[in-house]
C-alpha positions in Angstrom: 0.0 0.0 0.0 3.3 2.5 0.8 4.7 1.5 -1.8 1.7 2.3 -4.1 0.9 5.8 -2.8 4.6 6.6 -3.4 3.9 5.4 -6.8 1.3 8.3 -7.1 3.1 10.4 -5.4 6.4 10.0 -8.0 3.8 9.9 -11.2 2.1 13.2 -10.1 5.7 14.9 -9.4 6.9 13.2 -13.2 3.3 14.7 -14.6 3.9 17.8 -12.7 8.2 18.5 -13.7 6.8 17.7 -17.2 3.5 20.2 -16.9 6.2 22.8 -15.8 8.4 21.7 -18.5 6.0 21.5 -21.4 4.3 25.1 -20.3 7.9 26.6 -20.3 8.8 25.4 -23.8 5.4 26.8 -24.9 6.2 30.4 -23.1 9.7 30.2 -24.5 7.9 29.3 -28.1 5.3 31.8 -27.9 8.3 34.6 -26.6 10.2 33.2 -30.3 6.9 33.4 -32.2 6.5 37.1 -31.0 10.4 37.9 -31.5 9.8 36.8 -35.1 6.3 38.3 -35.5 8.3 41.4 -34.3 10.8 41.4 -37.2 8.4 40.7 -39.9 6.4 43.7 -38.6 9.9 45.4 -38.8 11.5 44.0 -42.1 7.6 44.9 -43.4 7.6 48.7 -42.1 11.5 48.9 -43.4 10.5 47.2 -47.0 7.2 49.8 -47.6 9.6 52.6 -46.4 12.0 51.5 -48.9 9.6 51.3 -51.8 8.1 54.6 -50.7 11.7 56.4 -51.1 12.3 54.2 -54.2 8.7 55.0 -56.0 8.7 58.7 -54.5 11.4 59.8 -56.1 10.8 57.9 -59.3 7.3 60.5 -59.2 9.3 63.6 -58.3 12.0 63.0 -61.2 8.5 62.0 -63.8 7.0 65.3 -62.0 9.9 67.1 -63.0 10.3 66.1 -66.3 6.7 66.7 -67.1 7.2 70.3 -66.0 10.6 70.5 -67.6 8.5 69.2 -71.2 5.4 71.8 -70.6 6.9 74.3 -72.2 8.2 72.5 -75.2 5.0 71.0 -75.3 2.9 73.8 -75.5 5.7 75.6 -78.6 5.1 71.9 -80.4 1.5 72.6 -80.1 1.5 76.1 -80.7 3.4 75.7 -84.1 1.2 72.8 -85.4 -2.0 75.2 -84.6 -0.4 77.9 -85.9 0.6 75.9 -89.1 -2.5 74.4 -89.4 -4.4 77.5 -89.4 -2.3 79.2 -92.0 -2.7 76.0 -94.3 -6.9 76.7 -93.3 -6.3 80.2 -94.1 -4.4 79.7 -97.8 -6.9 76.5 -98.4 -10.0 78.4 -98.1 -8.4 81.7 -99.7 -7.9 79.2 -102.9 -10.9 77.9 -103.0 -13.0 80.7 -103.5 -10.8 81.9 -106.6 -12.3 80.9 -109.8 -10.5 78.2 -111.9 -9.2 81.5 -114.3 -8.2 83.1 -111.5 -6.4 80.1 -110.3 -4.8 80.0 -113.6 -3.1 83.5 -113.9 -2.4 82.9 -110.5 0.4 80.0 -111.2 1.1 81.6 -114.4 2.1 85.0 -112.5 5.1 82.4 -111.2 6.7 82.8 -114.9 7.5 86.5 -113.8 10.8 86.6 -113.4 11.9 83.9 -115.5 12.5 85.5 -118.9 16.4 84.2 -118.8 15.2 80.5 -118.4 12.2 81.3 -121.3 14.6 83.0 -123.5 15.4 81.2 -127.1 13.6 78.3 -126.3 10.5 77.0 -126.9 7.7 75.2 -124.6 5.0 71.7 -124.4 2.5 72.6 -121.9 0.9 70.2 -119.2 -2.2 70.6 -117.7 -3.8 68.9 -114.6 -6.8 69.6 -113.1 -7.4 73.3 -115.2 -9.6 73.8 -118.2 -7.1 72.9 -120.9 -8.2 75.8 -123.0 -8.1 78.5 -120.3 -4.9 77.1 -119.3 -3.3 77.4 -122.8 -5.2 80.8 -123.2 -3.2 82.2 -120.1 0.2 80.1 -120.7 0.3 81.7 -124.7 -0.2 85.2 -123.1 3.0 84.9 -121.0 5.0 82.9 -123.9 3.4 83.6 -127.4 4.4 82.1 -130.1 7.1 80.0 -127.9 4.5 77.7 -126.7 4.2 74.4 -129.1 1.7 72.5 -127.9 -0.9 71.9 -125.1 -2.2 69.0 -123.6 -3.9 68.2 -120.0 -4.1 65.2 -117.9 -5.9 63.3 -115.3 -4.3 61.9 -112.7 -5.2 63.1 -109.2 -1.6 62.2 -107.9 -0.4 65.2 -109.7 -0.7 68.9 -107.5 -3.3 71.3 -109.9 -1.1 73.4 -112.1 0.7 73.2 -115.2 4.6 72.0 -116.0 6.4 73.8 -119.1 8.9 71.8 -121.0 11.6 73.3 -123.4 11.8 71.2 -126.5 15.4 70.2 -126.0 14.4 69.3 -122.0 16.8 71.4 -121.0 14.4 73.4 -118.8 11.6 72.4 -116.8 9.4 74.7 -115.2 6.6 74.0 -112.5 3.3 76.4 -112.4 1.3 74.7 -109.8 -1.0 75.6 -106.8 1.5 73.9 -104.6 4.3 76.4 -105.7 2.3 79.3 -105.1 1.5 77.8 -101.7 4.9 77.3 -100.9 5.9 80.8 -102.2 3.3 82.5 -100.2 4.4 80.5 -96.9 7.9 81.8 -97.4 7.5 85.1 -98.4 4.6 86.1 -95.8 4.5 84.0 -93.0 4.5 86.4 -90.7 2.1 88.8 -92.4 -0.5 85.8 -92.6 0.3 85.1 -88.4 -0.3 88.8 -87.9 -3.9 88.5 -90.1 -5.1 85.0 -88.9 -4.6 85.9 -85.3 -4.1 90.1 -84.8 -1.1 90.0 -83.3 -1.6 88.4 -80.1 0.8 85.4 -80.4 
């Protein structure tokens, strides 16, 4: 009977050591779990902080370069308006000419060019003029030097008319594009000052 109640006694001390034991490996795991849980809170706050530095100053230098462009930005768009409207302003000029007034208007680019006209003699192209109101106003500028006359169609070709010497020495371009081109040259400025009244 002693011998069985010291048999309790030594199973409840065993049960008890290993109680104490097995709740102080659980504090000392939970203490580990919550040292860890601690760094990955830290290594966390230290990562966002990073990327926060690292993606902040990626959005100051874009912010910065976005200012830096405005300006060029708005000259780039200021030109192409600017262009734009003068091409509105020629195109619509144009259009309202009649096609005889079109026509002494490329033949006017001849004036000038009596060296190059000078002992020789000329074919006429058309395209996109009356063929008889073209050679009309071509013969007035070249008499008797102009040979022949003929128009065609091809809507690649600008609307005008080409001269050719009979030798094709000299070739001479009369066309709406020309006089475009001219007119851009010559008065830019005068056409920025009409289209917009001087307030760029």
């Amino acid at each position: 009977m002693e011998e069985l109640r010291s048999t309790d006694i030594l199973d409840k001390e065993i049960q008890n050591d290993a109680r104490k034991k097995a709740q102080a490996l659980l504090d000392q795991g939970k203490k580990k779990a919550a040292e860890l849980l601690d760094k990955v809170q830290e290594r966390l706050e230290a990562a966002k902080a990073q990327k926060e530095k690292f993606y902040g100053s990626k959005l100051e230098k874009k912010q910065k370069d976005s200012d830096a462009s405005l300006p060029l930005e708005k000259e780039r768009f200021l030109v192409s308006f600017i262009g734009s409207s003068i091409n509105q302003g020629i195109d619509d000029y144009l259009k309202a000419l009649s096609s005889s007034q079109r026509i002494n208007l490329v033949t006017k680019l001849l004036d000038g060019k009596e060296a190059l006209l000078k002992d020789k003699k000329f074919t006429a192209t058309v395209c996109g003029f009356d063929k008889k109101e073209a050679q009309d106003a071509v013969e007035k500028k070249l008499g008797s030097k102009l040979l022949s006359c003929e128009k065609i169609e091809n809507v690649q070709n600008p609307e005008g008319i080409t001269l050719e010497s009979e030798d094709r020495s000299v070739k001479i371009r009369l066309t709406i594009d020309e006089i475009i081109d001219a007119a851009k040259d010559k008065h830019y400025k005068e056409m920025c000052a009409a289209l917009f009244g001087g307030r760029l």
